[in-house]
C-alpha angles and dihedrals in degrees: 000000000000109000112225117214112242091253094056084054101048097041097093082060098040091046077052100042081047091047090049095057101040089054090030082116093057097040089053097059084037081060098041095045087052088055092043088050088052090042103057102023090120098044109077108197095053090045086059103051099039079053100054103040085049088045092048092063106037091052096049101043095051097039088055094090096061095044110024098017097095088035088062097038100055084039108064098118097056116086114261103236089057096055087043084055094048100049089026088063100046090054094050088045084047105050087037086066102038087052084044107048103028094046098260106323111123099195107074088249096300081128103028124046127219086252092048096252120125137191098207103053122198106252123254083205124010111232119220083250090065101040092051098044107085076045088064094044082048088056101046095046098048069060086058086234105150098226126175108256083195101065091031098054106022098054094061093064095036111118091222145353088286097074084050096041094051096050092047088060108043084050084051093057089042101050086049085044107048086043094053091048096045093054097044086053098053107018085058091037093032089110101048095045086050097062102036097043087043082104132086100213123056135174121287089239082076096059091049087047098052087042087059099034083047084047087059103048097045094055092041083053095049083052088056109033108028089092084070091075097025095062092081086066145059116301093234114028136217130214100273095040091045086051090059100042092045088050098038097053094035084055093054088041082061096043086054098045088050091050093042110228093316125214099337090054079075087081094059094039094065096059121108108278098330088147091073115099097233105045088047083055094054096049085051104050087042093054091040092054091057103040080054084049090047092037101069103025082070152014097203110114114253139186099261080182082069098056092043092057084038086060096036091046100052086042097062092038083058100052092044095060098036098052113099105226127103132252136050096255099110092038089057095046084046097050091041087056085046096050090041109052086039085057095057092041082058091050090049086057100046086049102049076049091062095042084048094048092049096036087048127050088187097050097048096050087055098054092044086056082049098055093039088059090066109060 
C-alpha cells in the first residue's frame, strides 16, 4: 500500500484553512447577515430592509455578467467611475419612469399585475427563507457559479407552485431560444467575422455603438430583473421608500464597477475573444433583442441568466465547429464551459426549490405530493 506524507494528507484542509482566510472578510458579513436574518424574522420592517440591502447586491453582482459583463470586458481601460455614471444614470432614468408611470410600482408590472393581483404577495410576516436568501445568491456567486436571480430570489416570495411553474418555463424557451439563434448568428456569419474582425484595431464608431447597444440592455434587464430586488418591498413605493431603493442599488452599481465585476466576471472572461469591442457588441445586441421579444410577450418574470448562457453557449458551440483547424480540441473545451455553466444554472434552481419549499407551506406540500405521485 503507497504511503502518503503527512502534508499530502493535510493539504485539503490546509487549501480550506487558506480559502477561509483569504475570504475571512466575506464570510464574516455571510455570518453576520445569518444572525441578523434569526434576529429580526418577526419584525417586518427590519426584515425588509436586511433582505433587500443583502438582495441589491446579490442580484446585481451575479447578474452582472449577462448584462455588464461584455460591457466590462471590452472597458478596462476606461476608468471605473465613468462607466458607473453612464449605467448608473440609465437605471435611475429607468425605475423613475416605471414608479412613475405605473403608480409606484418599480418593476414594469413583473410583481404587480394591470388588474392588481400579484403572484408574488408582500409578506404580512418574512420568513428566515426569504431573508437568507439573497445571502445564499451572494455565496454562490462569490463561487462564480451563474446562477438565475430570478429562481433563487422570486420563488421565495411566489403564493403557490404556479409562480414558480410559469417562470421556469418562459426561461426555458428562452434559454432554447436564445442558443438556437446565437449559433445560427455566428456559426452562418463565423467566416466573415472572422476576416473583418482578424484585426486588433477597429474603427471608434464601434466603441459609441457598443456603448448604445450595452445602454439598452442594461435598461431592458432592469425591466426585467429589477423585480428581483424590489420584491422585498412594497408592491407600489412611496418617496422615501423609492429614494432608498434608486441609491441603494446606484451605489452597488458603483462597488461593482470599481471591482470590476469581481469573481463572477471570471465566467465571461473565459469566452473566445469577448474582450473585443465588436464581438462583445454582438453578444449584446443578440441577447437585448430577445430580452425586448421576451419583454413584451409577457409579464411573467423569467431567468434572463438563462437566456444569456443560452446566447454564450451557442456562441461558443458555434466557433468551435466552424473553425477550420483540425482537432477536437476547441469543441471539447467549448462543450466542458457549456456543461458547466448550465450545471451551475441547474444547482441555482434546485436551490431556489428548497428556499421556496421551506419559505412556503403550500409549496412544499405540493412538491412532496409530487414526488409522492411518482412512486
Amino acid at each position: 500500500m503507497a504511503k502518503f506524507k503527512r502534508s499530502d494528507r493535510s493539504r485539503p484542509y490546509l487549501n480550506m484553512l487558506d480559502f477561509m482566510v483569504q475570504e475571512k472578510t466575506f464570510l464574516a458579513i455571510i455570518i453576520a447577515g445569518i444572525i441578523l436574518a434569526g434576529i429580526f424574522t418577526n419584525n417586518t420592517q427590519a426584515a425588509m430592509w436586511i433582505g433587500f440591502f443583502f438582495a441589491a447586491y446579490a442580484t446585481v453582482a451575479n447578474d452582472s455578467i449577462q448584462s455588464l459583463g461584455t460591457f466590462i470586458e471590452s472597458n478596462k481601460a476606461r476608468s471605473w467611475w465613468v462607466l458607473w455614471l453612464f449605467i448608473g444614470g440609465i437605471f435611475l432614468l429607468v425605475v423613475s419612469f416605471s414608479w412613475v408611470y405605473f403608480d409606484g410600482d418599480v418593476t414594469y408590472q413583473r410583481l404587480l399585475k394591470p388588474d392588481g393581483t400579484t403572484s408574488y404577495p408582500h409578506p404580512v410576516n418574512f420568513s428566515f427563507f426569504q431573508i437568507i436568501a439573497p445571502l445564499v445568491l451572494l455565496i454562490l456567486t462569490r463561487l462564480k457559479m451563474p446562477v438565475s436571480t430570478t429562481f433563487l430570489i422570486l420563488s421565495v416570495f411566489s403564493a403557490d407552485t404556479s409562480g414558480i411553474t410559469s417562470v421556469v418555463w418562459k426561461s426555458w424557451s428562452g434559454y432554447i431560444l436564445a442558443f438556437i439563434l446565437s449559433f445560427l448568428v455566428w456559426y452562418l456569419s463565423y467566416n466573415f467575422i472572422k476576416k473583418f474582425f482578424k484585426s486588433r484595431k477597429f474603427h471608434r464608431s464601434w466603441t459609441m455603438v457598443q456603448w448604445i447597444v450595452s445602454g439598452t440592455l442594461w435598461g431592458v434587464w432592469v425591466m426585467q430583473d429589477g423585480a428581483n430586488i424590489a420584491v422585498f418591498l412594497p408592491r407600489q413605493l412611496d418617496f422615501t421608500q423609492f429614494v432608498i431603493f434608486s441609491t441603494t442599488i446606484f451605489a452597488g452599481l458603483g462597488l461593482l464597477f470599481y471591482l470590476r465585476g469581481d469573481k463572477i466576471q471570471e465566467v465571461v472572461s473565459e469566452k473566445v475573444r469577448i474582450s473585443d469591442v465588436r464581438a462583445a457588441t454582438l453578444v449584446d445586441l443578440t441577447y437585448v433583442i430577445l430580452l425586448i421579444y421576451k419583454l413584451f410577450i409577457s409579464t411573467v418574470p423569467m431567468s434572463t441568466t438563462w437566456v444569456f448562457l443560452g446566447i454564450i453557449g451557442g456562441r461558443e458551440i458555434a466557433i468551435s465547429l466552424a473553425r477550420t483547424k483540425k482537432g477536437k480540441k476547441h469543441r471539447k473545451k467549448a462543450g466542458r464551459m457549456i456543461f458547466k455553466d448550465f450545471s451551475y444554472a441547474m444547482i441555482g434552481l434546485f436551490v431556489s426549490i428548497a428556499l421556496a419549499a421551506g419559505a412556503n407551506s403550500s409549496i412544499r406540500e405540493a412538491i412532496i405530493d409530487t414526488v409522492a405521485s411518482w412512486f
